[in-house]
RODREN-984037 format. One record per residue: residue in three letters; z, y, x of N, C-alpha, C in turn. Coordinates in pm, whole numbers, plus 32768, in hexadecimal, padded with zeros to 4 digits. Layout:
ALAZYXZYXZYX/...
//
This chain:
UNK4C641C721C004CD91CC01BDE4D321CC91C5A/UNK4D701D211C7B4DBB1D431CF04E3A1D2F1CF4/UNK4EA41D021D234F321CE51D454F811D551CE5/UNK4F721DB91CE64FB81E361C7C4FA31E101BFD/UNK4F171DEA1BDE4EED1DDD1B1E4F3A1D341B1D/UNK4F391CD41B844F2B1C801B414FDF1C721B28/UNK50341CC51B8050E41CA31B8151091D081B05/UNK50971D6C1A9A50D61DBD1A4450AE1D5219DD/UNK50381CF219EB50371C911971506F1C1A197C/UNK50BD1C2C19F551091BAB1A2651BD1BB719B1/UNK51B11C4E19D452571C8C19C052221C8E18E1/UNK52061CB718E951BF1CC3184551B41C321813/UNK516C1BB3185951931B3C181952331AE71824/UNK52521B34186952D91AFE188E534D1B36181B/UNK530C1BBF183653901C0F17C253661BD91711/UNK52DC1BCC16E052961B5B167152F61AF01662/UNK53231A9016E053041A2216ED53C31A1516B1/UNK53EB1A6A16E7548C1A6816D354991A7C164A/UNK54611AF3160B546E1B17158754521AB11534/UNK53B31A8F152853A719FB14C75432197D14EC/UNK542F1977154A54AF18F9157E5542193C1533/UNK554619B1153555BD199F14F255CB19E31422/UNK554C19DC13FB54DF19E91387550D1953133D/UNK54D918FB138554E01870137C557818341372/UNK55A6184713C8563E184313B4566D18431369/UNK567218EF132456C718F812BF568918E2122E/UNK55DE18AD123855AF184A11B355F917DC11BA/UNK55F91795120A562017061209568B170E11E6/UNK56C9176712255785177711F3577D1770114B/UNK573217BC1116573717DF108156D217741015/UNK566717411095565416D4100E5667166B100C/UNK56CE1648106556F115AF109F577515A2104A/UNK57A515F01033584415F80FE1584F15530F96/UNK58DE154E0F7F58C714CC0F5458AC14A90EBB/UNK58DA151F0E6858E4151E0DD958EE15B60DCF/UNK58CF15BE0D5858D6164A0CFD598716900CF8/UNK59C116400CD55A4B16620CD85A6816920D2C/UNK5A4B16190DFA5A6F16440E425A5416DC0E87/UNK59F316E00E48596B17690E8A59F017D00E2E/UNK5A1517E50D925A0D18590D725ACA186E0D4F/UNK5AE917FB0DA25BAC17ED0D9C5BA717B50D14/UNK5B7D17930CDE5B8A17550C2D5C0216D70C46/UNK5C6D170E0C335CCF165E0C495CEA16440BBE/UNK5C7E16500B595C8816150AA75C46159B0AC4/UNK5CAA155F0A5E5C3A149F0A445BEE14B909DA/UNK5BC1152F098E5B711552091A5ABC15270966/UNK5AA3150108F05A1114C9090059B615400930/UNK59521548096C58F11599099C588315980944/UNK586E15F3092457EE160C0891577D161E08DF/UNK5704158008D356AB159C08F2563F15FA0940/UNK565A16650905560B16B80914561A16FE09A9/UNK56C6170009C3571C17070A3356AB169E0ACB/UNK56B716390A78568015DB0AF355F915D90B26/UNK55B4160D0AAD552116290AF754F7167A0B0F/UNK556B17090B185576177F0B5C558317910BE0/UNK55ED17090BFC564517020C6055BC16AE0CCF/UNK558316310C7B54DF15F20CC2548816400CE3/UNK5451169B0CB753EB17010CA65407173F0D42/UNK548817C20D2254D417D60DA554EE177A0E26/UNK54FF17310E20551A16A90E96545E16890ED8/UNK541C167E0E8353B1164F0EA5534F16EB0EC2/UNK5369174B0E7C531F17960EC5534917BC0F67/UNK53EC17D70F4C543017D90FE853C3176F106A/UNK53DA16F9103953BA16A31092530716B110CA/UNK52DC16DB104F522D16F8106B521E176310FB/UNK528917C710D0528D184F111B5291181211C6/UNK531F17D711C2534D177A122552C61753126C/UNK5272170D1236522A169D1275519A170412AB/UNK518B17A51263510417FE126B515E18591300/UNK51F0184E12F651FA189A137A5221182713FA/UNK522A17B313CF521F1759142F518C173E1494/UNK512F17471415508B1735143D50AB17DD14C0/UNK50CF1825148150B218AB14D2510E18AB157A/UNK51851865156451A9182A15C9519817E6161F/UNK512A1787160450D5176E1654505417671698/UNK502817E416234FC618301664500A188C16F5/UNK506118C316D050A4191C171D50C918C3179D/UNK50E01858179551111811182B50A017C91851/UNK504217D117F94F9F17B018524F95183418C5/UNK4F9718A118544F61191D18B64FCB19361920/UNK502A190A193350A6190F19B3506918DE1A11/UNK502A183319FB4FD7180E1A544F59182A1A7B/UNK4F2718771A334EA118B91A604E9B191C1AB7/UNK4F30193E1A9D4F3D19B71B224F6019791B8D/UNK4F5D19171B8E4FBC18DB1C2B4F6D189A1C30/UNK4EEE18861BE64E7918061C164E13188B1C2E/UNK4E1C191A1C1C4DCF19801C504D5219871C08/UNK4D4B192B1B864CCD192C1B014D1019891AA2/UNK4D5A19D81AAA4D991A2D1A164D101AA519F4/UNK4D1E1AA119854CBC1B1D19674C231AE11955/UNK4C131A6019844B6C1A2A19874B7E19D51904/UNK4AF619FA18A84B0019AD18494AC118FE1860/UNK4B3918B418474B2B180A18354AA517D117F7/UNK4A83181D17AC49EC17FB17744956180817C5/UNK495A189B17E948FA18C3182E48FF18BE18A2/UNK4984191718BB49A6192A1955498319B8197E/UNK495819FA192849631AB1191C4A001AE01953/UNK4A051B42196A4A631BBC198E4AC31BBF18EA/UNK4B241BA3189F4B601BEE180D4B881C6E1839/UNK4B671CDB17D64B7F1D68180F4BDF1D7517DE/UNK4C181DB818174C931DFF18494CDF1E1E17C6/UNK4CA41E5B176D4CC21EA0170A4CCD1E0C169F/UNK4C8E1DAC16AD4CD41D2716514D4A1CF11677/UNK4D361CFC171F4DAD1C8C17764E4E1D1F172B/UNK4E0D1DA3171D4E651DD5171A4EDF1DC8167F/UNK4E661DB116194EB21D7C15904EC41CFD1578/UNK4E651C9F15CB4E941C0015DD4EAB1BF1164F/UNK4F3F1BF6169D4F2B1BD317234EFD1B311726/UNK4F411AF716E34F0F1A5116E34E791A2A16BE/UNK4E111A5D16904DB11A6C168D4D6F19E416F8/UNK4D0319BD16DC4CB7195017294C101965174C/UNK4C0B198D16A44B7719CD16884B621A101696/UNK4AE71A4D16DD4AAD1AE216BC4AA21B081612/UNK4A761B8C15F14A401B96154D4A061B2C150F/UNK49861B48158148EB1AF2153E49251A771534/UNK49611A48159C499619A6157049EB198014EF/UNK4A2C19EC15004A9719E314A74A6919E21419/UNK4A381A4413FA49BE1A69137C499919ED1368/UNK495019B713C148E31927137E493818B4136E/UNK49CE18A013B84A25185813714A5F185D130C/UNK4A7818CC12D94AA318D1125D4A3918EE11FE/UNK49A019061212493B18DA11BA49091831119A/UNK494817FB121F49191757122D489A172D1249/UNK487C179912A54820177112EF4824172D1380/
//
């Protein structure tokens, strides 16, 4: 890959890399809250009806799942930062093939070629 392709997937993981980072942010902001009250201004001492609270769990814990699937992607993404500055970006980790262009282009973070990729998620 040549100095031009590799600074437009350089600029593309970077502009990724900001968005998830501030993605993450404003989950954590929202499922870290300290209480239900505090989250929705509620200043009543009236009891919270059940149903309230495992609305409120459900929400909190899916937040945090999200959190932790764009964290994984975050550091996929700062693998491939270093792959460009270690001059391996674009070669798949498995084989060691060329990833074409057109994957690196919808996964820039990408590692695998297809075929690799395919037989990992068959478990082979």
């Amino acid at each position: 890959m040549n100095k031009a392709e590799l600074k437009v997937y350089r600029e593309l993981l970077l502009s990724l890399r900001a968005r998830l980072r501030g993605d993450v942010k404003q989950m954590a902001d929202a499922a870290l809250k300290k209480s239900r009250s505090e989250s929705v201004g509620d200043l009543s001492s009236m009891p919270i009806h059940m149903a309230d609270i495992g609305s409120d769990n459900f929400e909190q814990e899916f937040t945090l799942s999200l959190m932790q699937n764009e964290g994984d992607t975050l550091q996929m993404i700062e693998s491939s930062l270093e792959r460009i500055e270690e001059g391996t970006y674009g070669q798949c980790e498995e084989c060691g093939v060329k990833i074409p262009k057109t994957r690196l282009n919808a996964i820039p973070y990408s590692v695998l070629c297809v075929r690799c990729a395919e037989q990992q998620e068959n478990g082979y």
